[in-house]
BAVEX-804563 format. One line per 5 residues: their letters; for each residue x, y, z of C-alpha. Coordinates in nm, 4 decimals. Layout:
A> X/Y/Z  ...
//
This chain:
XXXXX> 0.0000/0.0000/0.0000  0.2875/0.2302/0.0885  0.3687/0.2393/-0.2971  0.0119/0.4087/-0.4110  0.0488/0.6981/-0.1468
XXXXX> 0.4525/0.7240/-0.1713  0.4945/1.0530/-0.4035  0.8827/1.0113/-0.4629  0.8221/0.6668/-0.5919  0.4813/0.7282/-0.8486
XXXXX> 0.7088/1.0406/-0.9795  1.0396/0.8068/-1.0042  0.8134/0.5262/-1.1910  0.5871/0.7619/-1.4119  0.9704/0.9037/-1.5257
XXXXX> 1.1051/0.5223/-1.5707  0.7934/0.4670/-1.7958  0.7904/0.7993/-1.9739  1.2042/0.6454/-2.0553  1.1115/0.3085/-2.1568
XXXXX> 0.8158/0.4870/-2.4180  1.1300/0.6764/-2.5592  1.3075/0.3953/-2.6262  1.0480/0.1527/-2.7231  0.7976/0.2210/-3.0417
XXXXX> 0.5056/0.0145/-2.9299  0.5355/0.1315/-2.6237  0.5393/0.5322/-2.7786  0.2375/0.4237/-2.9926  0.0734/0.3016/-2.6610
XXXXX> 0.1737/0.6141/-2.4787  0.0374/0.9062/-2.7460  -0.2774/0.6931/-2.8253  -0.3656/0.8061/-2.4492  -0.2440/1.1687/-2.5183
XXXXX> -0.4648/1.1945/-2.8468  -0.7625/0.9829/-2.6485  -0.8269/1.3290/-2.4842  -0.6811/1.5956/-2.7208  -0.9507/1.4021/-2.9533
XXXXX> -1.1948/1.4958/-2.7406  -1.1822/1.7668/-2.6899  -1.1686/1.8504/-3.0479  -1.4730/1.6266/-3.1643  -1.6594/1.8352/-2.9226
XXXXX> -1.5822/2.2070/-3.0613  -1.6456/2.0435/-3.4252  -1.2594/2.0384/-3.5265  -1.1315/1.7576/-3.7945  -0.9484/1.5266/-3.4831
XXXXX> -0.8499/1.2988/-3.8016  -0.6181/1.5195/-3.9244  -0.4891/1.6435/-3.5608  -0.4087/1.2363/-3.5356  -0.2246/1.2307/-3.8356
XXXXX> -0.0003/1.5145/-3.8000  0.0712/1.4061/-3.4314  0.1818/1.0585/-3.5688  0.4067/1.2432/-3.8634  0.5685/1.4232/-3.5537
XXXXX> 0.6052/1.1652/-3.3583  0.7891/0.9559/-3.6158  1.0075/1.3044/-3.7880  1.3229/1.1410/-3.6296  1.3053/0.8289/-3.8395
XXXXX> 1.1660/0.6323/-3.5126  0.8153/0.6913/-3.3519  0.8575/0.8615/-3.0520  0.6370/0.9578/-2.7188  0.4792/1.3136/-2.7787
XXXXX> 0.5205/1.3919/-2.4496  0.7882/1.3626/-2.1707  0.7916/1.3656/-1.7900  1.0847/1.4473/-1.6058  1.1481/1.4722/-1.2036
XXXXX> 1.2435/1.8295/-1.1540  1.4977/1.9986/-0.9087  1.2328/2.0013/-0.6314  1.1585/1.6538/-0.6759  0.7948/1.7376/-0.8593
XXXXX> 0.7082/1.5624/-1.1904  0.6702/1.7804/-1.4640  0.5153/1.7018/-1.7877  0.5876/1.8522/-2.1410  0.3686/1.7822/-2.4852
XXXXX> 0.4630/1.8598/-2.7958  0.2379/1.7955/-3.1047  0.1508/2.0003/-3.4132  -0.2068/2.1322/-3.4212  -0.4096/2.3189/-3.6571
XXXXX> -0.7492/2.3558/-3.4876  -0.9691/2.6494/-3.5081  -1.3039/2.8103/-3.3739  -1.4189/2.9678/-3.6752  -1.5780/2.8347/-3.9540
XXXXX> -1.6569/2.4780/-4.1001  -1.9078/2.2736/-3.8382  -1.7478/2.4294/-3.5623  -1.9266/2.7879/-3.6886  -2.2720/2.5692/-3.7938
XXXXX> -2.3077/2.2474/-3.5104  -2.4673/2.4231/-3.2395  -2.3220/2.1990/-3.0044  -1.9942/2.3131/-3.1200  -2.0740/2.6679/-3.0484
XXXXX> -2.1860/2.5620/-2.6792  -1.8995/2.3466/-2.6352  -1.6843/2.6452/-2.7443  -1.8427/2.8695/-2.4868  -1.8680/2.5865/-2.1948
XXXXX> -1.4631/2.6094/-2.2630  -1.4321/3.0209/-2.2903  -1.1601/2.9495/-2.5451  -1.1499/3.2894/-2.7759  -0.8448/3.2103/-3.0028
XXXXX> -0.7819/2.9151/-3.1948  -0.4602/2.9093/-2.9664  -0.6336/2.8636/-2.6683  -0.8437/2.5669/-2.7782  -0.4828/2.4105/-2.8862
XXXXX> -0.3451/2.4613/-2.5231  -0.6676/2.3317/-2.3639  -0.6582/2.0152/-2.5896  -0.2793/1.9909/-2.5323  -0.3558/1.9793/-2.1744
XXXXX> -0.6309/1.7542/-2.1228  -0.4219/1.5339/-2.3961  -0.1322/1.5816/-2.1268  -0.3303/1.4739/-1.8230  -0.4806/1.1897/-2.0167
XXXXX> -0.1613/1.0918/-2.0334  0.0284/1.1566/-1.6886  -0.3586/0.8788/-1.5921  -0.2736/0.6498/-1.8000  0.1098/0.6265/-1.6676
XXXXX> 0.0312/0.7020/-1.3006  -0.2433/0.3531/-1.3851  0.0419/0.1504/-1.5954  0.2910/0.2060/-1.2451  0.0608/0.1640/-1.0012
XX> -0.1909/-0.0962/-0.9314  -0.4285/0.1328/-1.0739
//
């Protein structure tokens, strides 16, 4: 039990996991599926084209010549995890359904996103935290 409620040791295993996705494709393809589970979302909701968000991220993730992790968690020097994603993404909240599917239009305003930049960061981030779940699960009993 100690090793669900011991902090230094979920942030040392979440970083040990994040390392093994970098070196191992199947285990980066398992790792950004989680990240685009919730960037896709997020996107489907506002009306955005998540197919083509998916594709670019998977073009980025393999620019190197070997697929990568989008994102990467390291333990900083305070001992807290911190979490970076990187991903292309062309999103926007004009025009297309997001301008015609009313649901888009309340989704948008649920979110108080005004910029197509801002809908990018909130995607990135609930992408991010999809992601830091589905590692905290893989290196815990979860």
């Amino acid at each position: 039990m100690k090793d669900l409620i011991d902090g230094q040791n979920i942030v040392n295993r979440i970083v040990s996991a994040c390392a093994f996705a970098e070196r191992d494709p199947f285990r980066a393809a398992t790792h950004n599926k989680g990240i685009l589970n919730g960037v896709s979302a997020v996107l489907l909701a506002v009306g955005n084209d998540t197919r083509a968000v998916e594709a670019g991220a998977h073009a980025f993730a393999a620019l190197s010549g070997r697929y990568s992790p989008l994102s990467s968690w390291i333990k900083n020097s305070n001992g807290d995890l911190e979490g970076v994603l990187e991903m292309p993404m062309a999103v926007g909240i004009i025009g297309g359904s997001v301008s015609s599917h009313p649901t888009a239009k309340i989704c948008l305003k649920i979110l108080g996103v005004e910029k197509a930049t801002e809908l990018g960061e909130v995607a990135a981030s609930v992408g991010l935290a999809c992601n830091l779940f589905a590692l905290y699960s893989l290196v815990t009993k979860g």
